[in-house]
mmCIF file of the C-alpha atoms, coordinates in Angstrom:
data_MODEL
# 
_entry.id   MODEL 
# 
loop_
_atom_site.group_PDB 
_atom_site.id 
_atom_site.type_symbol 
_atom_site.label_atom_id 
_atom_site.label_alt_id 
_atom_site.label_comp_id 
_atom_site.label_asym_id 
_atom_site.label_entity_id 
_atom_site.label_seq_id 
_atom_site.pdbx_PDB_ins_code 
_atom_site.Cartn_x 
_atom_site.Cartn_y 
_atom_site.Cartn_z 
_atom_site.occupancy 
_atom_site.B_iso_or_equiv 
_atom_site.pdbx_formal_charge 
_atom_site.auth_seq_id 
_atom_site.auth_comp_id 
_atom_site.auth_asym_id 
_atom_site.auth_atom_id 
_atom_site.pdbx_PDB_model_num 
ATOM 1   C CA . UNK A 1 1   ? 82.370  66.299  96.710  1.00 0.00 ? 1   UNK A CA 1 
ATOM 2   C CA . UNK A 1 2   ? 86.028  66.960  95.636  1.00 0.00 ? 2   UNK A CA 1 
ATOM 3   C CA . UNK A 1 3   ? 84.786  69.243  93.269  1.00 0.00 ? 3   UNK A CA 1 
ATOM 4   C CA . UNK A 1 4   ? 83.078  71.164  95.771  1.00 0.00 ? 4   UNK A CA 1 
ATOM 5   C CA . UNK A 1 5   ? 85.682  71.232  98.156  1.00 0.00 ? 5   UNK A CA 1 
ATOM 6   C CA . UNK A 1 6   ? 88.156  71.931  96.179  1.00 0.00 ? 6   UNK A CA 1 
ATOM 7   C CA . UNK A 1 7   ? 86.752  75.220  94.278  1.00 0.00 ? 7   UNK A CA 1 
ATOM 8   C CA . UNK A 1 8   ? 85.544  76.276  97.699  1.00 0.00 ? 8   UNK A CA 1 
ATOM 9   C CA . UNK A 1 9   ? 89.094  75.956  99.693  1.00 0.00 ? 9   UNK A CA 1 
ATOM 10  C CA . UNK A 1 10  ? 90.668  77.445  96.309  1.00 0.00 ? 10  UNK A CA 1 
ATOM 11  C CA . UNK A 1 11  ? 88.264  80.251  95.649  1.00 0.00 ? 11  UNK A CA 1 
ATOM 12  C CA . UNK A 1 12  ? 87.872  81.340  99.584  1.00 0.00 ? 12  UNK A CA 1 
ATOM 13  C CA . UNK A 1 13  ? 92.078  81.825  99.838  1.00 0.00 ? 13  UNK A CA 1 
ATOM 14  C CA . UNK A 1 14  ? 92.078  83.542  96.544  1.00 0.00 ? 14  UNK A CA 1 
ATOM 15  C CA . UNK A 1 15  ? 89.511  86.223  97.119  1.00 0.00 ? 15  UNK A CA 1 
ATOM 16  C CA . UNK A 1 16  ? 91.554  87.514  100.064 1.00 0.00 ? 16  UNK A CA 1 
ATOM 17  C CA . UNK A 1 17  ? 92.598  90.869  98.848  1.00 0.00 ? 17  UNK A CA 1 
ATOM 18  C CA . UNK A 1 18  ? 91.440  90.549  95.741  1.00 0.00 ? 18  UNK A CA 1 
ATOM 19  C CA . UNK A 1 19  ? 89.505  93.369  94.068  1.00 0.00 ? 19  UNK A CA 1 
ATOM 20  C CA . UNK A 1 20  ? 86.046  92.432  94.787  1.00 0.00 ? 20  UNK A CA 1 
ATOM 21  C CA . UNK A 1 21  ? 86.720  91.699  98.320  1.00 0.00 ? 21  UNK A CA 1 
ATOM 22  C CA . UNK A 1 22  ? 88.160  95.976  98.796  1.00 0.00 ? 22  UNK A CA 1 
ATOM 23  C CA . UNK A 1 23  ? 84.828  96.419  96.651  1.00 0.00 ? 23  UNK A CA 1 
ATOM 24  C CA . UNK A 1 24  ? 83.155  94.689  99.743  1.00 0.00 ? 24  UNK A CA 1 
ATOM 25  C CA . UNK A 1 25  ? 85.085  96.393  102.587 1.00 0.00 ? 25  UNK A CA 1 
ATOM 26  C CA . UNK A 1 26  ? 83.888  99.529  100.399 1.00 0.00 ? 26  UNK A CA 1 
ATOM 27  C CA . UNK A 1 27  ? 80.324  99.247  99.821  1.00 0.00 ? 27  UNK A CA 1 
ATOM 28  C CA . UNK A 1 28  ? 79.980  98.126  104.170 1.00 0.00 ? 28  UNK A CA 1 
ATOM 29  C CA . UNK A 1 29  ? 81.387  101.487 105.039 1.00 0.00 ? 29  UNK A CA 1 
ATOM 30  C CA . UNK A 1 30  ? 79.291  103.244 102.501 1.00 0.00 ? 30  UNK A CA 1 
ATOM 31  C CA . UNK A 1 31  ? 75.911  101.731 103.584 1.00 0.00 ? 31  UNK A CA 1 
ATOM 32  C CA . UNK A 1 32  ? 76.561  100.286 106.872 1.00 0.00 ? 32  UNK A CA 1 
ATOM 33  C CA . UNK A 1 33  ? 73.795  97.744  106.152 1.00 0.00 ? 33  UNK A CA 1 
ATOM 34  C CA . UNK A 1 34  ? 75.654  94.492  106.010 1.00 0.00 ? 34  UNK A CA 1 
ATOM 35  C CA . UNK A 1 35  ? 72.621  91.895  105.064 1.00 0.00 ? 35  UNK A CA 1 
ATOM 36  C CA . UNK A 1 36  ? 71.581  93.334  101.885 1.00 0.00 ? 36  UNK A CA 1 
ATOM 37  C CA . UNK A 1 37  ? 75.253  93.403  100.868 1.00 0.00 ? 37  UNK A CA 1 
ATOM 38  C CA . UNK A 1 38  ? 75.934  90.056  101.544 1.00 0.00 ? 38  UNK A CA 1 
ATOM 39  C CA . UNK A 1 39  ? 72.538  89.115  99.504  1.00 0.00 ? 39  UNK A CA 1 
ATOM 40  C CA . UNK A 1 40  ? 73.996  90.516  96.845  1.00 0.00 ? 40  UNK A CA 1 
ATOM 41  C CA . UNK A 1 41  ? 77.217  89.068  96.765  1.00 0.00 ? 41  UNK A CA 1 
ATOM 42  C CA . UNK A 1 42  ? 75.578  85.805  96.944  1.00 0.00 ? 42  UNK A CA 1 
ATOM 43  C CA . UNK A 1 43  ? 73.232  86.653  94.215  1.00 0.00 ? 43  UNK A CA 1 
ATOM 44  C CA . UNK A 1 44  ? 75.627  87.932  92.098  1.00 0.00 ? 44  UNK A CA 1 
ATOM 45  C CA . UNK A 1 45  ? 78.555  85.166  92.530  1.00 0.00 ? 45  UNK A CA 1 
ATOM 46  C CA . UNK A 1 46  ? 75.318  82.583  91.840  1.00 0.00 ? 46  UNK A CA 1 
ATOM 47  C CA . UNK A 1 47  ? 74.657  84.252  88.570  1.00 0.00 ? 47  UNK A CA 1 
ATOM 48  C CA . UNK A 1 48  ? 78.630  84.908  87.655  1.00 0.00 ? 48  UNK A CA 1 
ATOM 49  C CA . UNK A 1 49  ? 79.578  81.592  88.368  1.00 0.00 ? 49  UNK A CA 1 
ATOM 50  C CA . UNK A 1 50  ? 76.850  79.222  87.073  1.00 0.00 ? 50  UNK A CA 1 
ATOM 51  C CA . UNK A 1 51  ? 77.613  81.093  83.536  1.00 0.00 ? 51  UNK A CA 1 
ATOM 52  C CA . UNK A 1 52  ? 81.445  80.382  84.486  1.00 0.00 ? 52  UNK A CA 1 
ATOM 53  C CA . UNK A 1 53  ? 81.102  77.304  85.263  1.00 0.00 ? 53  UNK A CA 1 
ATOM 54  C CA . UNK A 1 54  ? 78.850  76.254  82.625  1.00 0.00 ? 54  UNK A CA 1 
ATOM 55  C CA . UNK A 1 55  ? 81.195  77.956  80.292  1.00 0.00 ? 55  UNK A CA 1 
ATOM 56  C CA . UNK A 1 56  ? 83.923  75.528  81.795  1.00 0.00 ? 56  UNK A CA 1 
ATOM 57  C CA . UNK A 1 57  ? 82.224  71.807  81.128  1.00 0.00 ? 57  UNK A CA 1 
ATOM 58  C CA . UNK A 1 58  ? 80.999  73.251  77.941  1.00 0.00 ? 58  UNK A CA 1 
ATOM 59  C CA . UNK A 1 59  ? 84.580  73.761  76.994  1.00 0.00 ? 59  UNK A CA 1 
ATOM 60  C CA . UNK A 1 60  ? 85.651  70.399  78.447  1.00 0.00 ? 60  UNK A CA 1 
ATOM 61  C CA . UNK A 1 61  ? 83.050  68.814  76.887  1.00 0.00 ? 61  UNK A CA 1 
ATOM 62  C CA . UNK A 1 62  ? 84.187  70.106  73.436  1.00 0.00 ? 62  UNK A CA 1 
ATOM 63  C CA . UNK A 1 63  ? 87.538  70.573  73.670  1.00 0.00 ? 63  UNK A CA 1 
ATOM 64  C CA . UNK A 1 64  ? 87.888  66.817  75.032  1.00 0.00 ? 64  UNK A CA 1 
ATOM 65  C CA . UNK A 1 65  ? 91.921  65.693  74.806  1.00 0.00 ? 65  UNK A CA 1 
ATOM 66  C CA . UNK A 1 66  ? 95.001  65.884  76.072  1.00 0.00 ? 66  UNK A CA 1 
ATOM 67  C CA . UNK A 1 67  ? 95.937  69.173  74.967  1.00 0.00 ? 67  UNK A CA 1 
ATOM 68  C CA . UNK A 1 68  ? 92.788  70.804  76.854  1.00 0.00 ? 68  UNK A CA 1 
ATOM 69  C CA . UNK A 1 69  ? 94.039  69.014  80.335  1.00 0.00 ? 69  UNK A CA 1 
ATOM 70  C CA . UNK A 1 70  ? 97.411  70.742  79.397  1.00 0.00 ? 70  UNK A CA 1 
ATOM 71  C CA . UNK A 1 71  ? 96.102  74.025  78.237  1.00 0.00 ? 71  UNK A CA 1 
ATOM 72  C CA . UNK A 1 72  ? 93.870  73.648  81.963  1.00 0.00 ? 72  UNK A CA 1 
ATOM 73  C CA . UNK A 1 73  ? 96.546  72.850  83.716  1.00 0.00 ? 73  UNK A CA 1 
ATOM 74  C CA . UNK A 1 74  ? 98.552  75.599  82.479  1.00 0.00 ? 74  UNK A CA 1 
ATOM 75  C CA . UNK A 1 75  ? 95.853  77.991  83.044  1.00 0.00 ? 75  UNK A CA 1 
ATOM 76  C CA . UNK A 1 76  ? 96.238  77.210  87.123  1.00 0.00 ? 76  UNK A CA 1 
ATOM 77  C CA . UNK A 1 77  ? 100.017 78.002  86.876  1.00 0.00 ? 77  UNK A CA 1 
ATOM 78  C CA . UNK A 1 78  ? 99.382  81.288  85.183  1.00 0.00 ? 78  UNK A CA 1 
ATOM 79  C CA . UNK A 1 79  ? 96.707  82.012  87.505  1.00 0.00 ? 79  UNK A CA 1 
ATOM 80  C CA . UNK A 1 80  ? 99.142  80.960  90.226  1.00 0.00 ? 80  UNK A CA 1 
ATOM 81  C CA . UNK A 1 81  ? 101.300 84.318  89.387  1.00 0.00 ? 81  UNK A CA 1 
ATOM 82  C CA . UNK A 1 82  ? 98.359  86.637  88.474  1.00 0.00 ? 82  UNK A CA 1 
ATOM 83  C CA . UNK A 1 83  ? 97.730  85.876  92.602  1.00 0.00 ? 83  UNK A CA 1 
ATOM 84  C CA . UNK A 1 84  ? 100.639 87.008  93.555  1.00 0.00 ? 84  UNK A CA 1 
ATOM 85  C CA . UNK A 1 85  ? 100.137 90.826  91.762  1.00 0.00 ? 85  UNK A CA 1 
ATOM 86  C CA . UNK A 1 86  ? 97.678  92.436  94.230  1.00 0.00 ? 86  UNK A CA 1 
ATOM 87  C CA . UNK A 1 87  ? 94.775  94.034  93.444  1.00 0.00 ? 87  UNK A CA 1 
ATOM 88  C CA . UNK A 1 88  ? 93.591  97.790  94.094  1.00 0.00 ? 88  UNK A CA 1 
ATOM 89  C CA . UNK A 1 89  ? 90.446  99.117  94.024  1.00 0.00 ? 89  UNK A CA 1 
ATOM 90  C CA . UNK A 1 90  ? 90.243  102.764 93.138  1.00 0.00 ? 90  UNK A CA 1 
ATOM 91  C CA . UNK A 1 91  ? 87.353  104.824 95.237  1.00 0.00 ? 91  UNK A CA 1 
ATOM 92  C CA . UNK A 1 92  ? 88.334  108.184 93.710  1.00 0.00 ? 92  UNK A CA 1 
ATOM 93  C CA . UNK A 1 93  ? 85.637  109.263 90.915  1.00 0.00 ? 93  UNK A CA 1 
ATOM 94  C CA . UNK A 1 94  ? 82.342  107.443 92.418  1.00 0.00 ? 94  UNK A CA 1 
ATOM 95  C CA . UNK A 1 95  ? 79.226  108.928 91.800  1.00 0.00 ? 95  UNK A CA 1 
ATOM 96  C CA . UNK A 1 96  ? 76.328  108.751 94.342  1.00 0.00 ? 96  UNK A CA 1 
ATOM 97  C CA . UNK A 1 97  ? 74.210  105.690 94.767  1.00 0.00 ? 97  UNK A CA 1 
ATOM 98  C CA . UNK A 1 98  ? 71.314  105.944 93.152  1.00 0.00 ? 98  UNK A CA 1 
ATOM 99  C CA . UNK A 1 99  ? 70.189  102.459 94.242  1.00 0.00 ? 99  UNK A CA 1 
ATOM 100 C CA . UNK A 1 100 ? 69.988  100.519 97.610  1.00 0.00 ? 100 UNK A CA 1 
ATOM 101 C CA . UNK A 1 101 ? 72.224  98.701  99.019  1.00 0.00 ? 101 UNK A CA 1 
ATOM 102 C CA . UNK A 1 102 ? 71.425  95.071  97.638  1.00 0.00 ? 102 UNK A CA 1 
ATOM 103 C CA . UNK A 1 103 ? 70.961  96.033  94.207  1.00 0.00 ? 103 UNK A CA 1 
ATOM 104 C CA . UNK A 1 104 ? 74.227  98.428  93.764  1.00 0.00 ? 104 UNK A CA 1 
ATOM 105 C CA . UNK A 1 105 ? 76.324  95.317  95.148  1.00 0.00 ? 105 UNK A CA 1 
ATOM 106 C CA . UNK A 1 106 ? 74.479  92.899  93.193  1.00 0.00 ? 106 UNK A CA 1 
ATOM 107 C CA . UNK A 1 107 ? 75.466  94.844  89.846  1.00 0.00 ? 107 UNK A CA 1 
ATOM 108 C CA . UNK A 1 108 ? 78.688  96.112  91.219  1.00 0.00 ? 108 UNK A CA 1 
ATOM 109 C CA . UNK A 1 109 ? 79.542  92.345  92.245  1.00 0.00 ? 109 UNK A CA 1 
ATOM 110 C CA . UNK A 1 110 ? 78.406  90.646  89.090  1.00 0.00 ? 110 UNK A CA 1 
ATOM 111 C CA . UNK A 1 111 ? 80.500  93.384  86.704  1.00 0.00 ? 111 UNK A CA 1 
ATOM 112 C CA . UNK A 1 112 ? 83.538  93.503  88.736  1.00 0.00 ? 112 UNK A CA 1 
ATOM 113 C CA . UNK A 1 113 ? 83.697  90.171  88.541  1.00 0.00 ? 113 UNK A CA 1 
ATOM 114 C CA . UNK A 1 114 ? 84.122  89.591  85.140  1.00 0.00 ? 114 UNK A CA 1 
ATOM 115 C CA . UNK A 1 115 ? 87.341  88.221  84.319  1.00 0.00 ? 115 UNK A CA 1 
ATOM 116 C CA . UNK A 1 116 ? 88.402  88.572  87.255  1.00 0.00 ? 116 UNK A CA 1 
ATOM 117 C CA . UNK A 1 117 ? 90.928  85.999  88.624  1.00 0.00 ? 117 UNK A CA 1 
ATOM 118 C CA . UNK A 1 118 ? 87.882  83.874  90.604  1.00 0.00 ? 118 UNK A CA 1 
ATOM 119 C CA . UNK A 1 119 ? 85.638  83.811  87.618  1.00 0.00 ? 119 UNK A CA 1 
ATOM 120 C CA . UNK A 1 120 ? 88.970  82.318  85.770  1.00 0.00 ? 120 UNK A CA 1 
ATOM 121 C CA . UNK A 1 121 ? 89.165  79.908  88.351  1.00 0.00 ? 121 UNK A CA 1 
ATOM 122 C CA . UNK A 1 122 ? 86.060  78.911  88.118  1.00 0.00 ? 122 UNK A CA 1 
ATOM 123 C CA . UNK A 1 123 ? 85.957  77.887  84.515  1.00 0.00 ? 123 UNK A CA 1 
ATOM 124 C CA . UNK A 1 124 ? 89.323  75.982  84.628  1.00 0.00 ? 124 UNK A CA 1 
ATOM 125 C CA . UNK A 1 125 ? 87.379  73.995  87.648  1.00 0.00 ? 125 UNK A CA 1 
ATOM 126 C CA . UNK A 1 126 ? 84.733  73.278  86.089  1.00 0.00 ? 126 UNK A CA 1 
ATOM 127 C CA . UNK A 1 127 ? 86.621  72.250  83.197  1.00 0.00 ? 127 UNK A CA 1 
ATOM 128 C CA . UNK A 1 128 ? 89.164  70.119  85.088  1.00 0.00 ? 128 UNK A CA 1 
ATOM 129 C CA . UNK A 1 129 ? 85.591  68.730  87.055  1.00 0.00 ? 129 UNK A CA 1 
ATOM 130 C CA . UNK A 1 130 ? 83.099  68.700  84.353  1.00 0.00 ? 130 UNK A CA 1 
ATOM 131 C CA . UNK A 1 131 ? 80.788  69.289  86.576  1.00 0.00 ? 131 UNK A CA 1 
ATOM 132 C CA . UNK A 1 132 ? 78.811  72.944  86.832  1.00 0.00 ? 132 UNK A CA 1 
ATOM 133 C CA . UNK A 1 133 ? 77.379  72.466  89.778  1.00 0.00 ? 133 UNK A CA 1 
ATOM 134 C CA . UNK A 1 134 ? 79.484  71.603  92.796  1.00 0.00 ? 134 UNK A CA 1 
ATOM 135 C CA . UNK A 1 135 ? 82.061  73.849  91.182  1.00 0.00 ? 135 UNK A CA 1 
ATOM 136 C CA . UNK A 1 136 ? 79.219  76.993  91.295  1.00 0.00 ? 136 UNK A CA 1 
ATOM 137 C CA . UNK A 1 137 ? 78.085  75.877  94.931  1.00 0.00 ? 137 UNK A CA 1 
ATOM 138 C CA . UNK A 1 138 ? 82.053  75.357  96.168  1.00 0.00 ? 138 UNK A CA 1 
ATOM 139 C CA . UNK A 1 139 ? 83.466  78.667  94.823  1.00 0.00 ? 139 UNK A CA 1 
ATOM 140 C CA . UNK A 1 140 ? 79.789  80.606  95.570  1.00 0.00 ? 140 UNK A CA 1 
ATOM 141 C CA . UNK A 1 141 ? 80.934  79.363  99.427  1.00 0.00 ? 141 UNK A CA 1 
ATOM 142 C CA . UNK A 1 142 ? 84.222  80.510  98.766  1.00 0.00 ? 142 UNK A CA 1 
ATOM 143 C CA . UNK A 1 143 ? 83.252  84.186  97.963  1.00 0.00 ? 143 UNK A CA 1 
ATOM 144 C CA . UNK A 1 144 ? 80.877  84.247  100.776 1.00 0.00 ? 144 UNK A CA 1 
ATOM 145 C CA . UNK A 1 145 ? 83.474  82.525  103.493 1.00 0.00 ? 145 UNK A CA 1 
ATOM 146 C CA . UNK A 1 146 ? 85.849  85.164  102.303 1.00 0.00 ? 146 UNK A CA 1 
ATOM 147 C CA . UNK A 1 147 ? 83.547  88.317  101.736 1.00 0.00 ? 147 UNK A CA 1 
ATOM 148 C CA . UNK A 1 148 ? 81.607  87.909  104.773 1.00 0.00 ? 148 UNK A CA 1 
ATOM 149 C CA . UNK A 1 149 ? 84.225  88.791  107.505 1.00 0.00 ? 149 UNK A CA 1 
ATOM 150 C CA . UNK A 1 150 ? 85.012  91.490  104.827 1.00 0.00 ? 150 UNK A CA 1 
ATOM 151 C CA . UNK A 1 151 ? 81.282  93.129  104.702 1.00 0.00 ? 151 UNK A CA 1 
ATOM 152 C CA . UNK A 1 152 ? 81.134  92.799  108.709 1.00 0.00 ? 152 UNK A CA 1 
ATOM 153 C CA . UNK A 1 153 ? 84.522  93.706  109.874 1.00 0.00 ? 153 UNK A CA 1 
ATOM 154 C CA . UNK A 1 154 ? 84.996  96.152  106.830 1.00 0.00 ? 154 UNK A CA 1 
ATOM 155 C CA . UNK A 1 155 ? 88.672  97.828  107.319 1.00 0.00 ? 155 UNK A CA 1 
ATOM 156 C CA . UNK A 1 156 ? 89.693  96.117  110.282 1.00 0.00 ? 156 UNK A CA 1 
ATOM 157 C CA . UNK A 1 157 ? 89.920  92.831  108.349 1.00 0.00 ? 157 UNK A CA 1 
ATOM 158 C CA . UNK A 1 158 ? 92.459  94.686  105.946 1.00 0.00 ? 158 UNK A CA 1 
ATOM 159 C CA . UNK A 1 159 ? 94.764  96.129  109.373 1.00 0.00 ? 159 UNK A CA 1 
ATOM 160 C CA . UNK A 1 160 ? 94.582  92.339  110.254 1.00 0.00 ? 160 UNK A CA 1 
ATOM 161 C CA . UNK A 1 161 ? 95.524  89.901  107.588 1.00 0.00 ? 161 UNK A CA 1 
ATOM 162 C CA . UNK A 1 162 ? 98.622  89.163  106.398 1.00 0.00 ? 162 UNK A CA 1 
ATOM 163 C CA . UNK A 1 163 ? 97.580  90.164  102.519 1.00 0.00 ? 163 UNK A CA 1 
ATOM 164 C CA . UNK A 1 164 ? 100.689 89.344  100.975 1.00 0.00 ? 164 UNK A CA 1 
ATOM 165 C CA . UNK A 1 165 ? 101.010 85.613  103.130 1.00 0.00 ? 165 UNK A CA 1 
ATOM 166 C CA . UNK A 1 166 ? 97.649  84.755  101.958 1.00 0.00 ? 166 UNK A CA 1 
ATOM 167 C CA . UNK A 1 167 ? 98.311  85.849  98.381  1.00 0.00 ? 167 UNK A CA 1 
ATOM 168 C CA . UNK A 1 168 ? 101.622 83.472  98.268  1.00 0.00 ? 168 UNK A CA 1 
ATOM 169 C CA . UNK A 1 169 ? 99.353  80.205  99.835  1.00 0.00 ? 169 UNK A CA 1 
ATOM 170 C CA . UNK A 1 170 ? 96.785  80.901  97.306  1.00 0.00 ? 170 UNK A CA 1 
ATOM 171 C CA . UNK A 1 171 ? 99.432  81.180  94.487  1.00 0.00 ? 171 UNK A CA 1 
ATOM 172 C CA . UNK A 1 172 ? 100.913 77.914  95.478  1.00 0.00 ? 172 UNK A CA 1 
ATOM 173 C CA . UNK A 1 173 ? 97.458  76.223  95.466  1.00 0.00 ? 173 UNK A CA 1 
ATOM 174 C CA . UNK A 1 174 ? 97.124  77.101  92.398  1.00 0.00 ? 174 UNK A CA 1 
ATOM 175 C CA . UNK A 1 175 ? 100.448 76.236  91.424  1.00 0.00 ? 175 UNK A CA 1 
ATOM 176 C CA . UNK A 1 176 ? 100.343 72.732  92.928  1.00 0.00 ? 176 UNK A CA 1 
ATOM 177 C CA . UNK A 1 177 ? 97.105  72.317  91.474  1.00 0.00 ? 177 UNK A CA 1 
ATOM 178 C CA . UNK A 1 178 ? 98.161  72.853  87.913  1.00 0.00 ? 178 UNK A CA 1 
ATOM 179 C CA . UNK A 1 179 ? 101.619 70.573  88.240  1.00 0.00 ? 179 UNK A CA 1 
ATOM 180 C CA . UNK A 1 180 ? 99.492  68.138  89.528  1.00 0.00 ? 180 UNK A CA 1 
ATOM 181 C CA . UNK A 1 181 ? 97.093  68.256  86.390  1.00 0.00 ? 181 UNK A CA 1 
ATOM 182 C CA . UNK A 1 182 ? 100.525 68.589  84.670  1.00 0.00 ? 182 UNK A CA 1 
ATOM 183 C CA . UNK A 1 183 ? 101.749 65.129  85.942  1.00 0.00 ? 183 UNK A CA 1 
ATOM 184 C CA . UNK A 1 184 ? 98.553  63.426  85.906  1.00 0.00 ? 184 UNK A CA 1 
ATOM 185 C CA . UNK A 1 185 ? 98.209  64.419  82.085  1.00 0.00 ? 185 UNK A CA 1 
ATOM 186 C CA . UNK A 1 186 ? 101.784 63.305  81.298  1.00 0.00 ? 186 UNK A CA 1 
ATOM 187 C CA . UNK A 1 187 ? 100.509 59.525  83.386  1.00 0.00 ? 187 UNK A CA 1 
ATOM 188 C CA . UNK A 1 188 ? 103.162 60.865  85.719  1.00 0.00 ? 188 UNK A CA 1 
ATOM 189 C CA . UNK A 1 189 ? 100.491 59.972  88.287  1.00 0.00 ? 189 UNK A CA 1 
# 
């Protein structure tokens, strides 16, 4: 359950302003059809983060010792100050949707994603975890608890939130997360 928790409550702060949520706001104004967006969202983070996550144990798994749990715990400090850089989303230079709604996001979603700070996250949970799937359900819930308000509100969300408050709690929860994998490799804890 802490596994879940924890990628979800990380994951769900994190995505606030990040690229794939402005991808989000973007794709509800352009189709005004909320449902099949939010499908694919879901689909997509499913598909992204089960390989991420999978990709995590795996590397836990093999890369067993205490240098991993550093090298892990280092990896939520750095991703700590990669929060803090916002993201953009350029909308200049798109080409007309040849597909619906649920399929463009789905494909949008799932490339976008790709190294993207979330799909990061994900591994190091995993790997800090070792376990694929509470880590895929928790962050999955965090996309959708952050995307959601995103698809349905669209750019009022963005006039609303603080982006650059949220950025700096979801830098430090990544930042206390990693001392605290810090200490607790060191037997600090």
């Amino acid at each position: 359950m802490e596994a879940f928790l924890t990628s979800a409550a990380l994951v769900a702060v994190a995505e606030i302003g990040d690229k794939t949520q402005l991808l989000a706001i973007v794709l509800a104004t352009r189709f005004k059809r909320p449902w099949p967006i939010i499908a694919g969202i879901f689909v997509a983070t499913l598909a992204n983060h089960f390989l991420a996550a999978l990709v995590g144990e795996q590397a836990a798994n093999f890369l067993e010792g205490t240098w991993f749990r550093y090298l892990v715990a280092a990896s939520f400090i750095v991703m700590a100050g990669w929060t803090l850089i916002p993201d953009t989303f350029d909308e200049d230079g798109q080409k007309p949707v040849r597909f619906g709604a649920f399929l463009t996001t789905l494909v949008a979603f799932f490339l976008v994603e790709m190294g993207d700070k979330t799909q990061l996250a994900t591994i190091a949970l995993a790997a800090r975890f070792h376990s694929v799937v509470p880590v895929m359900a928790g962050t999955t819930l965090g996309m959708l608890v952050a995307n959601i308000p995103a698809v349905l509100l669209g750019h009022q969300v963005i006039k609303r939130v603080p982006l650059k408050t949220v950025r700096l709690i979801a830098a430090l929860m990544f930042f206390a997360i990693g001392l605290w994998l810090l200490a607790q490799t060191a037997g600090l804890i």
